[in-house]
C-alpha positions as CSV (number, residue, x, y, z in Angstrom):
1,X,2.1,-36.5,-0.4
2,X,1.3,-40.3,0.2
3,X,-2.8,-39.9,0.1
4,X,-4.9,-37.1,0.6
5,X,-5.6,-37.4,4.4
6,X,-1.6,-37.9,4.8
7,X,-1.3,-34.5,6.7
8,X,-4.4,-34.5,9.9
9,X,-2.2,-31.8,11.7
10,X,-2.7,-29.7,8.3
11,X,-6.4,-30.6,7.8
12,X,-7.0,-29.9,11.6
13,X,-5.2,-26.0,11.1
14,X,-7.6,-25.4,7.9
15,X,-10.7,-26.4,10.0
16,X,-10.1,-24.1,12.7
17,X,-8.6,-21.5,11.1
18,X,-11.6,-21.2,8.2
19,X,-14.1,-21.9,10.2
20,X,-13.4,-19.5,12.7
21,X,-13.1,-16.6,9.7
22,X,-16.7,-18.2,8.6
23,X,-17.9,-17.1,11.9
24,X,-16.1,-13.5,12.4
25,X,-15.7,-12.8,9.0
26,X,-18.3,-10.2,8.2
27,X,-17.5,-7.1,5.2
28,X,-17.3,-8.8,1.9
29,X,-14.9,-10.2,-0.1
30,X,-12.0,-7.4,0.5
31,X,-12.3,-7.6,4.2
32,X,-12.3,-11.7,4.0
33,X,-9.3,-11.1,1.8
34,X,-7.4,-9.0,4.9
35,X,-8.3,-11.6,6.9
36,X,-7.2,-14.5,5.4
37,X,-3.7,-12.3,4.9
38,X,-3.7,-11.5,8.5
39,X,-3.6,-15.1,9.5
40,X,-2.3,-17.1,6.7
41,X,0.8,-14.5,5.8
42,X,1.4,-13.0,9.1
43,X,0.8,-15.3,12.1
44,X,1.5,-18.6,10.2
45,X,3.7,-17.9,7.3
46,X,2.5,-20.2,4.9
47,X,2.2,-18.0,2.4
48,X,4.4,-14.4,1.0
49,X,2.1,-11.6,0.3
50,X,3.0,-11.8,-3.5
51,X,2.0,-15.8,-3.1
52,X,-1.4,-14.7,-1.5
53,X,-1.7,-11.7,-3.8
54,X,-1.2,-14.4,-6.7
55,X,-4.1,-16.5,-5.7
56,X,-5.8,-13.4,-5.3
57,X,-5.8,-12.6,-9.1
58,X,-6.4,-15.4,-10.5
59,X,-9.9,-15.8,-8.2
60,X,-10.6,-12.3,-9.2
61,X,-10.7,-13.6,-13.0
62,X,-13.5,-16.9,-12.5
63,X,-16.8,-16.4,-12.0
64,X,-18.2,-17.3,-8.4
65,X,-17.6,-16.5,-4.5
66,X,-13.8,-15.2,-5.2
67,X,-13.0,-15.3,-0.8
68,X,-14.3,-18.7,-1.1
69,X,-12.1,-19.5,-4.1
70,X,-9.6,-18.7,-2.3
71,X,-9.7,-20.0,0.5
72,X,-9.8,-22.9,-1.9
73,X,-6.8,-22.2,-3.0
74,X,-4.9,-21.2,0.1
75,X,-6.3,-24.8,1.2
76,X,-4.6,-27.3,-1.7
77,X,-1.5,-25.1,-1.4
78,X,-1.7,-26.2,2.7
79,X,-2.8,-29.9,2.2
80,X,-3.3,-30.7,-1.4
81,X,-6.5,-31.4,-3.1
82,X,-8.4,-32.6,0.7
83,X,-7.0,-29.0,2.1
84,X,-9.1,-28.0,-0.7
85,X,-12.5,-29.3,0.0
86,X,-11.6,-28.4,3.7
87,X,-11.1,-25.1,3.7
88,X,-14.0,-24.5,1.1
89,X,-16.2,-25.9,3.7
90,X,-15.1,-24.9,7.0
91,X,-15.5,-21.4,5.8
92,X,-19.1,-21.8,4.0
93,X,-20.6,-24.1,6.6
94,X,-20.5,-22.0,9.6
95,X,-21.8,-19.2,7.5
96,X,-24.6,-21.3,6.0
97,X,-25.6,-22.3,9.6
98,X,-25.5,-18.5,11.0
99,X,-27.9,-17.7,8.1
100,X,-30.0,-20.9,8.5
101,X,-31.0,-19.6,11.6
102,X,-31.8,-16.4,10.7
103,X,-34.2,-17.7,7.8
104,X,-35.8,-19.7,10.6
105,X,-36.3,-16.4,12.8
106,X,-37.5,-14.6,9.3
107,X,-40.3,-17.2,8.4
108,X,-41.1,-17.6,12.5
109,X,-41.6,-13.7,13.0
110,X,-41.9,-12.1,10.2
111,X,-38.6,-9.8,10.3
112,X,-35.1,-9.5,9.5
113,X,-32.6,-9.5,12.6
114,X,-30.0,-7.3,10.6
115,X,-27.8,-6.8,13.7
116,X,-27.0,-3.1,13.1
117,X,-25.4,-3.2,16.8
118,X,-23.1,-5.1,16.1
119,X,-22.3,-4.0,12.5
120,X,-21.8,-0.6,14.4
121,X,-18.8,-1.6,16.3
122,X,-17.3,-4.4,13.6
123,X,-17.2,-1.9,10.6
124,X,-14.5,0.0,11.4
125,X,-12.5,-2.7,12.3
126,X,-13.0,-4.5,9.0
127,X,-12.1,-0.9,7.2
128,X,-8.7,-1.1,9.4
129,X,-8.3,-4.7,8.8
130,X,-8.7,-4.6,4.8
131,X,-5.9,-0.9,5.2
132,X,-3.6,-3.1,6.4
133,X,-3.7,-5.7,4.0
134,X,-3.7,-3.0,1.0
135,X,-0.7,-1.6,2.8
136,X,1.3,-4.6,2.6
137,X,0.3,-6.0,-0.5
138,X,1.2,-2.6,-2.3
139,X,4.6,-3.1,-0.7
140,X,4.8,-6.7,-2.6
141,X,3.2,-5.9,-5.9
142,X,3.5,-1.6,-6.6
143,X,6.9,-1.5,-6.7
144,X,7.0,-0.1,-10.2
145,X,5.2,2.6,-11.9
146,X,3.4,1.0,-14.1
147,X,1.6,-1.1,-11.5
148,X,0.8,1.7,-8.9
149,X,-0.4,3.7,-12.5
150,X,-2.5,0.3,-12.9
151,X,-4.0,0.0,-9.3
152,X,-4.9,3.8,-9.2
153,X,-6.7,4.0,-12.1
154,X,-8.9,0.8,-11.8
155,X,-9.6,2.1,-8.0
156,X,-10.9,5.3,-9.7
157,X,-12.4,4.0,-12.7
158,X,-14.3,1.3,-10.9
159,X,-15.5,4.3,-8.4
160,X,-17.5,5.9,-11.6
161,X,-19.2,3.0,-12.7
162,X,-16.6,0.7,-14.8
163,X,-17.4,-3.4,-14.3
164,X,-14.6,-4.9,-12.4
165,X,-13.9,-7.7,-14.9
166,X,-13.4,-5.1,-17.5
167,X,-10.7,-3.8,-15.5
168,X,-8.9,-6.9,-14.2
169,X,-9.2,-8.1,-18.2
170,X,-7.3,-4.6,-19.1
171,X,-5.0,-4.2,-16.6
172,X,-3.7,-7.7,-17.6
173,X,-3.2,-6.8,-21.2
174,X,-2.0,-3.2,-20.6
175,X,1.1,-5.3,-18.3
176,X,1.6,-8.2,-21.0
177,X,2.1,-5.8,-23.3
178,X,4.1,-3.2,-21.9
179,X,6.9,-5.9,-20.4
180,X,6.6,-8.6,-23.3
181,X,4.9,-6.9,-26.1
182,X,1.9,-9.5,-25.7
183,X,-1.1,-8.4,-28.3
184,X,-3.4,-11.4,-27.7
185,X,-6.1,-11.6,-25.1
186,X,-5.2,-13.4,-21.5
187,X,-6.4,-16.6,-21.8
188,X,-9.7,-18.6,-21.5
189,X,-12.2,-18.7,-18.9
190,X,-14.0,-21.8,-17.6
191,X,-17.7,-22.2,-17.9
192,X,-19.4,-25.0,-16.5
193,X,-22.1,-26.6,-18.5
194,X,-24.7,-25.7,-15.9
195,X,-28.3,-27.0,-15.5
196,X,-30.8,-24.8,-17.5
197,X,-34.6,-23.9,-15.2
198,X,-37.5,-24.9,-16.5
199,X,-40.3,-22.3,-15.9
200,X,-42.4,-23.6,-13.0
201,X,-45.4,-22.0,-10.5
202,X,-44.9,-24.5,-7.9
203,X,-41.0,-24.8,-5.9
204,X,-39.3,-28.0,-7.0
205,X,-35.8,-29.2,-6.0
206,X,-34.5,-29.6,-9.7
207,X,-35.1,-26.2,-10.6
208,X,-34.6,-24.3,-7.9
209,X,-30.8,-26.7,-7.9
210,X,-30.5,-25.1,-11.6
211,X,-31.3,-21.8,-10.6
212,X,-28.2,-21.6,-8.3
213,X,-26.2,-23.7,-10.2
214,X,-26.3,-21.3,-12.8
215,X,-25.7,-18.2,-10.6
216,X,-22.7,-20.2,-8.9
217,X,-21.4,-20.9,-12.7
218,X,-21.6,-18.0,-14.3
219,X,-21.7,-14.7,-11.5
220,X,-19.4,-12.6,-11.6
221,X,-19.3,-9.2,-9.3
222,X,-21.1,-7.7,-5.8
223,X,-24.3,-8.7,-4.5
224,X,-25.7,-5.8,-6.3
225,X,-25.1,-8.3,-9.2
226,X,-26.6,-11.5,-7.4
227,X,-29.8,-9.2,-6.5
228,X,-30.6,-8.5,-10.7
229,X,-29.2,-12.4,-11.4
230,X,-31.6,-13.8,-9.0
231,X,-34.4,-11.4,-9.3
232,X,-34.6,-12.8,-13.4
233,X,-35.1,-16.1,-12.6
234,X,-36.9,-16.3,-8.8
235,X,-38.9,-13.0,-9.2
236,X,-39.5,-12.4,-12.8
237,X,-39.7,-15.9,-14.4
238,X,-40.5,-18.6,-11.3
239,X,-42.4,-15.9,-9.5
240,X,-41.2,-17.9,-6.5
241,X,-40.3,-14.7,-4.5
242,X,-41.3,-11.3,-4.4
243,X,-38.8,-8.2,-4.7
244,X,-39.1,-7.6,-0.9
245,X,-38.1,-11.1,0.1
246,X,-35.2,-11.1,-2.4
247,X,-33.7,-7.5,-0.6
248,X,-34.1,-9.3,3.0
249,X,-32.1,-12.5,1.5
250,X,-29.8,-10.3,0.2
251,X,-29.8,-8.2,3.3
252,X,-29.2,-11.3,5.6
253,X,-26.1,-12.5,3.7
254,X,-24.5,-8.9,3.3
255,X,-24.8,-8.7,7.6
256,X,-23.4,-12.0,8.8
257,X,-20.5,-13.2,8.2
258,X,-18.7,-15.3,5.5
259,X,-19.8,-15.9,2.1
260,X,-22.3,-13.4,0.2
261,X,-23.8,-16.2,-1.7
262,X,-25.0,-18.2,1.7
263,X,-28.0,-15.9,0.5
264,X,-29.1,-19.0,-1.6
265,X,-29.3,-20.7,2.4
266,X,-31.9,-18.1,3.1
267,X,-33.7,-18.2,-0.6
268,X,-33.7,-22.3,-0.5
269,X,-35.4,-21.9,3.4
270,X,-38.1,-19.6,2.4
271,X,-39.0,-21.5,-0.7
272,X,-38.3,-24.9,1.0
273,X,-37.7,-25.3,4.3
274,X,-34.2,-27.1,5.9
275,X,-34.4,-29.5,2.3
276,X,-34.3,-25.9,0.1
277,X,-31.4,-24.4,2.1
278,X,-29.3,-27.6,1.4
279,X,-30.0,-27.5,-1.8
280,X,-29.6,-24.1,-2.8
281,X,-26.4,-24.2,-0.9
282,X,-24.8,-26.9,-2.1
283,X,-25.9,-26.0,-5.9
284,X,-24.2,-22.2,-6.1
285,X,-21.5,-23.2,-4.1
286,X,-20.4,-26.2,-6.2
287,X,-19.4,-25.0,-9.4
288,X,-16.5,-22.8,-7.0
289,X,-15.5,-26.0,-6.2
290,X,-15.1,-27.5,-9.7
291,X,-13.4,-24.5,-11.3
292,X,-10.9,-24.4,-8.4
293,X,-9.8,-28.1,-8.6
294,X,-9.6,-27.4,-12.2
295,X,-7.1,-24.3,-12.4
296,X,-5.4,-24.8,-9.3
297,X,-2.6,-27.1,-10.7
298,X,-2.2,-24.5,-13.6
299,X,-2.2,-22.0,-11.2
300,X,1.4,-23.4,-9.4
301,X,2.7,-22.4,-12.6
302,X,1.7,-19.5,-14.2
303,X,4.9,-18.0,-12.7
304,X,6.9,-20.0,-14.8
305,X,6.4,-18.3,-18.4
306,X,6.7,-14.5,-19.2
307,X,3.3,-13.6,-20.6
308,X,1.2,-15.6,-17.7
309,X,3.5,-14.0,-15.1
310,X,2.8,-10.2,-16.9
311,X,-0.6,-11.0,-17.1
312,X,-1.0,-12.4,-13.4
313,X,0.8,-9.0,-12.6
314,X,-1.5,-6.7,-14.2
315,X,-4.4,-8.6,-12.6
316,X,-2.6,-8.5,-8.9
317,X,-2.2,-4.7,-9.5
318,X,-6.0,-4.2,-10.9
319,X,-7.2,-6.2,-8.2
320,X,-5.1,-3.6,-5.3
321,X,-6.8,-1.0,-6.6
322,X,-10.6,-2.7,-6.3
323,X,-9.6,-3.4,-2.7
324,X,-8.5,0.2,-2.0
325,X,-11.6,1.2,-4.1
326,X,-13.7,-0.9,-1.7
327,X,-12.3,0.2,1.4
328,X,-13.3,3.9,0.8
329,X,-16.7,2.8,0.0
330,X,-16.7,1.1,3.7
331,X,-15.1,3.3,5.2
332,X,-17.2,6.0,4.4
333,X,-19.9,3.9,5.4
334,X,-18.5,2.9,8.6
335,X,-16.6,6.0,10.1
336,X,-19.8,8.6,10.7
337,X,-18.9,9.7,14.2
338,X,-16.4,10.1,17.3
339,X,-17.2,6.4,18.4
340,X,-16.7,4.6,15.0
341,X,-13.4,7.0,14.2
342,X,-12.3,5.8,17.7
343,X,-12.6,2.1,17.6
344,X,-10.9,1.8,13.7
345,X,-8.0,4.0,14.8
346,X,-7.2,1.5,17.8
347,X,-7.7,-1.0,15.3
348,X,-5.3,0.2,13.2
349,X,-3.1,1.0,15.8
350,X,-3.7,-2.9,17.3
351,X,-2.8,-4.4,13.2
352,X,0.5,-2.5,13.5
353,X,1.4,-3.8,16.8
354,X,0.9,-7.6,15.0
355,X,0.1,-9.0,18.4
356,X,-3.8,-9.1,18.1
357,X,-5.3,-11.7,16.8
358,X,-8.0,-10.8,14.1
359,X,-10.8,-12.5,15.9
360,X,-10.2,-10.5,19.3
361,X,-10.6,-7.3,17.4
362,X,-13.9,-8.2,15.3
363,X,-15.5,-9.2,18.7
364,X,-14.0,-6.5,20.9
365,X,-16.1,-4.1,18.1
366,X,-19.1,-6.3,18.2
367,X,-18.7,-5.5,21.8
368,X,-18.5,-2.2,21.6
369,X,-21.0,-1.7,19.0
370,X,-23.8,-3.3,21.4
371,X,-22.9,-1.1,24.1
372,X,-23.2,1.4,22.3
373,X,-26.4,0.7,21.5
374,X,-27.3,0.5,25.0
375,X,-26.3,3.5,25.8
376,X,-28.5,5.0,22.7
377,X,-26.2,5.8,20.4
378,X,-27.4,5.3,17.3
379,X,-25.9,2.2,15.3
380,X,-25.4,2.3,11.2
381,X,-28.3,1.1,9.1
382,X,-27.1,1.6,5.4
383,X,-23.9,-0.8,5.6
C-alpha cells in the first residue's frame, strides 16, 4: 500500500457500507455483528466467516464499543490503517447525529421519542438477521465437540447470571489447554492511562471529557453496565444528572440505531448543549480507536502460533454462544404475537434466499411496524 489514501474505491465502499449500517443498524452489538456478516461475508466477500468470527473474538476481549471495534477492524483489513478511522466513523457519526436530534427534541419538549412503532416491526427482523449469522458461524467454528460443548455452556451460563468476560477468559483457557496443554493465562489486556474527574457542581468540558474517557477505556459489557458506570460518576459523584435522565439517555441509545455508547451524545447535550455532545462523543469513543490501531497488526497474526490460535478458538466458540444467548433474550422480546411471528419468519425466509439486501428488510419492518400501529395494534415497549 503506497500511502494511506492509495485505495478511494475502498474508502468510498467503507463510507457507504458503515454508514448506511449506522443508520439501519438498530439491536445491539449481536445484531450489528449479523449485519456486518451479512454484507461484508456474504454480498462482498472480503472476509470468510472464520476471518470475521476471528475479529470477532479478539473485540469481545478489550474493553469498549465491541461492533464498533470491529468495524474497525473489518476497516484496516479493507484499506489499511485510513479504512480504519473510516469505518469507525461512518458507523458512529450517523448514529451520533440520529441521537443529537433526539436530545434536541428531549430538552425542547420534555419527552423521549422511543419509537416503539418502529421497534415493533424491526425486532423480529434483527432476531432473524442475528439466526442467520449464528447459523453460519457455527458452521465455521463448531465443528468439533469441544467447541459446540464451549458455546453451549457459555450461552447457558451467561443466561443465569455469569459476566461475559469471565466466560470468553475461560473458554479460552479450557481450548489452550485441551489442544496444546497451555496452563498460563491468555495474554494481557490493554488499559489506556485515562483522564481521572475531578469532583465538580458546575458541568465543565475537562471533566465531563474524563468521565467518558474513562468509561470508553475501561467498559466492558451491556448497557446495563454503562447505566451503574455512569450513574457513579454523573449521578452519584458530579450530581450532574438525576437517575431519570440517565434511563432516558440510556433508553435513547438502546432504540436507534448504531453504537450503544452514542448515549454519551445525549448525556454531553443535556449537560452542554451541541459543544457537550461533541465532547462526550469524541471522548468514550476514542480510546476504541487507540486500542484498535494498537492490536490490529498483532491481530493478522495470532493465527500463526498454536496457543494464540487455541486461545482465539475458545474465545470464537464463547463468543457463538453469547450471540445465541442474546438472540433468545430478543427474540423473546420481540416475537409476542401473530404479526411479529409473521414478519421474522419471512425474514428468515428472505436471509436464506441471499437476494435481500439487509437494509430493505430492516425498513420493510419499520414499515410494517408503523402500520401496525395505525391500525391499533399495539407496538412493544420493553425492548
Amino acid at each position: 500500500m503506497s500511502g494511506p489514501w492509495s485505495e478511494p474505491g475502498r474508502i468510498r465502499e467503507l463510507i457507504v457500507l458503515f454508514g448506511t449500517l449506522g443508520v439501519i443498524g438498530f439491536g445491539g452489538p449481536a445484531a450489528h455483528i449479523a449485519l456486518m456478516r451479512r454484507e461484508v461475508v456474504e454480498r462482498r466477500g472480503w472476509l470468510s466467516d472464520a476471518e470475521l468470527l476471528d475479529l470477532v473474538g479478539v473485540t469481545s476481549l478489550i474493553p469498549g464499543p465491541n461492533s464498533t471495534e470491529l468495524a474497525m477492524l473489518v476497516g484496516r483489513r479493507r484499506a489499511g490503517r485510513a479504512g480504519l478511522m473510516v469505518a469507525g466513523l461512518a458507523f458512529i457519526v450517523p448514529a451520533a447525529a440520529i441521537v443529537l436530534a433526539l436530545a434536541w427534541a428531549y430538552v425542547a419538549y420534555g419527552a423521549t421519542p422511543a419509537g416503539e412503532a418502529i421497534l415493533y416491526g424491526v425486532a423480529p427482523v434483527v432476531v432473524a438477521i442475528v439466526v442467520a449469522a449464528l447459523i453460519a458461524f457455527a458452521r465455521s467454528a463448531l465443528g468439533r465437540p469441544l467447541a459446540m460443548a464451549l458455546a453451549v455452556t457459555v450461552a447457558g451460563l451467561w443466561l443465569i447470571g455469569v459476566n461475559e468476560l469471565v466466560l470468553l477468559l475461560a473458554a479460552a483457557v479450557v481450548m489452550a489447554f485441551a489442544r496444546v496443554g497451555a496452563t498460563s493465562g491468555a495474554g494481557t489486556f490493554l488499559l489506556l492511562p485515562v483522564l481521572g474527574a475531578a469532583g465538580a457542581s458546575a458541568v465543565n468540558l475537562v471533566t465531563l471529557a474524563g468521565v467518558f474517557l474513562k468509561a470508553g477505556a475501561l467498559l466492558y459489557g451491556s448497557g446495563y453496565v454503562l447505566v451503574a458506570f455512569l450513574r457513579g460518576d454523573l449521578v452519584e459523584r458530579l450530581g450532574w444528572l438525576t437517575d431519570v435522565q440517565l434511563l432516558d439517555a440510556v433508553a435513547i441509545g438502546q432504540v436507534t440505531p448504531g453504537p450503544l455508547f452514542t448515549t454519551a451524545t445525549f448525556i454531553g447535550y443535556l449537560l452542554a448543549g451541541i459543544p457537550g455532545a461533541v465532547v462526550a462523543t469524541a471522548a468514550i469513543f476514542l480510546p476504541a480507536f487507540v486500542v484498535v490501531a494498537l492490536i490490529a497488526p498483532w491481530v493478522e497474526r495470532i493465527r500463526d502460533r498454536p496457543l494464540t490460535a487455541a486461545l482465539l478458538d475458545g474465545v470464537n466458540a464463547a463468543a457463538i454462544g453469547l450471540m445465541a444467548a442474546v438472540a433468545l433474550h430478543l427474540g423473546v422480546a420481540a416475537i409476542r404475537d401473530p404479526v411479529t411471528a409473521g414478519i421474522g419468519a419471512l425474514a428468515v425466509l428472505a436471509l436464506l434466499s441471499g437476494r435481500v439486501p439487509s437494509v430493505v428488510l430492516v425498513l420493510c419492518g419499520a414499515a410494517v411496524g408503523l402500520a401496525a400501529a395505525a391500525a391499533g395494534i399495539g407496538p412493544l415497549t420493553d425492548l
